[in-house]
N, C-alpha and C positions, 0 to 999 in steps of 0.2 A: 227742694226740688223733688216732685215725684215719677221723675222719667225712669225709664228701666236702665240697669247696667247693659249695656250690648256686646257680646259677643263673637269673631269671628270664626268662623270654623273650615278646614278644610281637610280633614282629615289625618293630619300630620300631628308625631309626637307636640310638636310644638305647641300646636294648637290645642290639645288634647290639658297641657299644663294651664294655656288660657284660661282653659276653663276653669280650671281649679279654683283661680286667682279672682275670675270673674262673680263665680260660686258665691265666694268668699265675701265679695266686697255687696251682692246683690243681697244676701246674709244679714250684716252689717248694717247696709242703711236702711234695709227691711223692704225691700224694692222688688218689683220679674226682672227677674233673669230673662234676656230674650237672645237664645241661639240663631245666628243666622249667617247660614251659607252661601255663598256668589257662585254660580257656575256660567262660563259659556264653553258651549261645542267644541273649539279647537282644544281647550286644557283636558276636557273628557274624551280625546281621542275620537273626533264624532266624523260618519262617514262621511267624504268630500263632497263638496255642495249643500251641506246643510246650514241651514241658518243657525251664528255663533250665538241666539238668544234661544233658542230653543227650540221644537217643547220636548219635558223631561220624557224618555220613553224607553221601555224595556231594562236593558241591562241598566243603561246611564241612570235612570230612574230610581232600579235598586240600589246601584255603588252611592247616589245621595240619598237617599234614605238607608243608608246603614250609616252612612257619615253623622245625619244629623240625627239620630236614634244611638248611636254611641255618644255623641258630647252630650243628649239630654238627661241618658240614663248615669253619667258622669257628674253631672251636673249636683243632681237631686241624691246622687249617694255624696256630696261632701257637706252637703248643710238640708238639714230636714226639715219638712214643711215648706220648702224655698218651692214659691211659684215659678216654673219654669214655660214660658213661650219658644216656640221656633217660627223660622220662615226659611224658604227657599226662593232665592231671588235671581232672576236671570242679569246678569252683568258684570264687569268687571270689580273684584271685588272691595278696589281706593275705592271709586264712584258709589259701589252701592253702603259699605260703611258708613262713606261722610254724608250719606243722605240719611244715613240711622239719625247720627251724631246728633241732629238737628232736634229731635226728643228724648235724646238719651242725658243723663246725667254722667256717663263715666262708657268709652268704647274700648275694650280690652282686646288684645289681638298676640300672637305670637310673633317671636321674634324671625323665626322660619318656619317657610311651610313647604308644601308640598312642592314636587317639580309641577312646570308647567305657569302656564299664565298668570293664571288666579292666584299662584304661590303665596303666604304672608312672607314675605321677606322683606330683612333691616335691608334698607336701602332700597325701597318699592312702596311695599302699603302700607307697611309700620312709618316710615319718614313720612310718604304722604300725608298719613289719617295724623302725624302729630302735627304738620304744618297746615292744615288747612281744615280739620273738623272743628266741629261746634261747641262742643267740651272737651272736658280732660279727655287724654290719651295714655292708657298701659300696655307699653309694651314687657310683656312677660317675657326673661332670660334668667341665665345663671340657677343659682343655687342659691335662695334666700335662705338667710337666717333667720326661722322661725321667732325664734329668741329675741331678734334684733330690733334696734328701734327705726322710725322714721328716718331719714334722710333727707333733709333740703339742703339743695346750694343754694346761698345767699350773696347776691350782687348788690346789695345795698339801693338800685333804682326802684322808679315807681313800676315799671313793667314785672318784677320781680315779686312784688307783692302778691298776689293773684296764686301763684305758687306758695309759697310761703303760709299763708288760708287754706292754702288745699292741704298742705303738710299737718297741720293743726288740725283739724278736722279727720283726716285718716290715725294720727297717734291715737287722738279722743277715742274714735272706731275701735278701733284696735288694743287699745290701754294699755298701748308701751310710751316707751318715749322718743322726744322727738330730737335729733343733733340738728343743729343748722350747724352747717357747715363754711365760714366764707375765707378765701382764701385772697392772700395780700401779695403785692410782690413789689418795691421801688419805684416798678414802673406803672401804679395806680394812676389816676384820673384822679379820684377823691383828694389823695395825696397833694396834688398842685393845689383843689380848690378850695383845701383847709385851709393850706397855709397863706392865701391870700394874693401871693398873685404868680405870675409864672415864673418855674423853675426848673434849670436845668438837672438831668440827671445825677451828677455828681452833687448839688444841693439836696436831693432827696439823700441818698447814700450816707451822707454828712448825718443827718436827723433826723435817720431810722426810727431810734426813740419815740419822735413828735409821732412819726407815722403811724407807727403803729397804735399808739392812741386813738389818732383819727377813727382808723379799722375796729379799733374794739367797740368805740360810737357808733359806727355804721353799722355795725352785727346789732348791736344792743336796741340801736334804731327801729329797724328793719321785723325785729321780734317781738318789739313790747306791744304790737296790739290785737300779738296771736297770743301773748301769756293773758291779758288783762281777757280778751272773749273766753281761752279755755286755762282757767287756773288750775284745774285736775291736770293739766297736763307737763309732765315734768321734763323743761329744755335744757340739751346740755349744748349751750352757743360753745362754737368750736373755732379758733382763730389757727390759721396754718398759713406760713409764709410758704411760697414755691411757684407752681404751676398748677393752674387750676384744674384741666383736665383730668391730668396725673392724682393731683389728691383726691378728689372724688372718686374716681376710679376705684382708687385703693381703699377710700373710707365705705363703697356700698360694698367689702367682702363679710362686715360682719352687720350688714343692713336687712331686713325685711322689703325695705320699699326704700326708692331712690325716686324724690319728688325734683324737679327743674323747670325750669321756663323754659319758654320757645325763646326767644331771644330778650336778654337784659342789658346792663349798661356796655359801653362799648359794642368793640366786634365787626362782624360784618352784617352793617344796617341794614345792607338790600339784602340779605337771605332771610325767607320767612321760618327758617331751622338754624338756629346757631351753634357753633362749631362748637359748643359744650355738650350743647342737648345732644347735636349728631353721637359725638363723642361716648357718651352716657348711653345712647342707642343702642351704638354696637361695639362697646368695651363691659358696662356695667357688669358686677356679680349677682345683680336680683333684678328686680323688676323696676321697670320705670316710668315714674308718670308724667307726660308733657303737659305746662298748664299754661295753655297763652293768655295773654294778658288782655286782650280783645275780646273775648267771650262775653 
């Protein structure tokens, strides 16, 4: 795909890390970089009765043009020669992202932004652009571990695939390594429908053993036709009985990138963000990328 990485920007530290990330990945696949800020009138403080689309003028003018002349001169100091694009776009800034998304290969945004409307903020336009854009979604937080490898959670469905591609392909990028991560607990799904037919909880309990076998199948599943496309790429499949959120959490403190689906096996069906991804959102120690399965 030769879309550009997309960028939000609003003038906030947050955002400002975006970039970096964005930088980084537009670098990477060798791709423009394209900077691009939302504004309307009311988050710019604009005098009453003015129309919230516009036009840019005077002070407002300057305050986004320093905005996006700081992430671009940002931009192009972290990777050299990187073609950099900007735009200034009148609207809110979910709406105008997820209308990038539609040519972008990858939309990177912070995890907070500024006060005001337009703000990126986890639980706003970060959650939006991961539940409803065109492509991957990075939300950039925490404190990665430059050092650190890839990170996938792996649920073993076929929605989860899609992610698990994406995880592969960023280690390869990257030339670290990648953990899948899949985590087990008694009360599996797979569980019942290994063993053939239905079983109460105290029969799981019973033949843990069995189970986890199962689990080590469904990791080894789920991975073999990311090692078999990228054999450079060195997986460490990672088996953790508990709670799923909880583990992931704790395994992206010593991650570079935390890869996830929008929603995989189980859960709650009707949410187009599932409560791991949320989770991953706005708990993670690094950056995280949403990969839904519908793309």
């Amino acid at each position: 795909m030769n879309g550009p990485v997309v960028v939000g920007v609003d003038g906030s530290p947050s955002a400002l890390a975006a970039v970096d990330e964005a930088a980084l990945e537009a670098s990477l696949r060798g791709v423009e970089l394209r900077v691009v800020h939302a504004f309307l009138w009311p988050a710019m403080h604009a005098p009453p009765g003015s129309s919230p689309l516009g036009p840019l003028t005077g002070a407002l003018h300057e305050s986004v043009e320093r905005i996006v002349a700081d992430a671009v001169e940002r931009a192009r100091s972290q990777a050299e020669g990187l073609h950099v694009a900007h735009a200034v776009i009148a609207g809110e800034a979910s709406t105008v992202l997820q209308a990038q998304s539609r040519t972008a290969q990858l939309v990177v945004v912070g995890h907070r932004g500024s006060e005001g409307i337009t703000g990126l903020l986890a639980g706003s336009t970060a959650v939006h652009l991961s539940a409803h854009a065109r492509c991957p979604v990075m939300v950039v937080r925490g404190r990665p571990d430059p050092a650190g490898p890839v990170l996938v959670a792996v649920d073993g469905s076929p929605q989860g695939q899609p992610a698990i591609a994406f995880a592969f392909s960023e280690a390869a990028l990257r030339g670290t390594d990648l953990v899948a991560l899949h985590v087990w607990s008694t009360w599996t799904d797979h569980g019942e429908h290994a063993l053939g037919h239905p079983v109460e909880l105290v029969e799981l309990v019973g033949d843990v053993g069995r189970l986890q076998q199962v689990e080590e199948r469904v990791l080894a599943e789920a991975i073999s036709g990311g090692r078999d496309q990228y054999p450079g790429v060195t997986v460490r499949p990672r088996l953790v009985r508990g709670r799923t959120r909880p583990a992931l959490i704790e395994a992206s403190a010593d991650a570079q990138l935390m890869v996830v689906g929008a929603r995989g096996h189980g859960g709650f069906t009707g949410l187009l963000l599932g409560s791991v991804s949320q989770a991953a959102l706005h708990h993670a120690h690094c950056p995280v990328t949403v990969v839904r399965s519908d793309l």
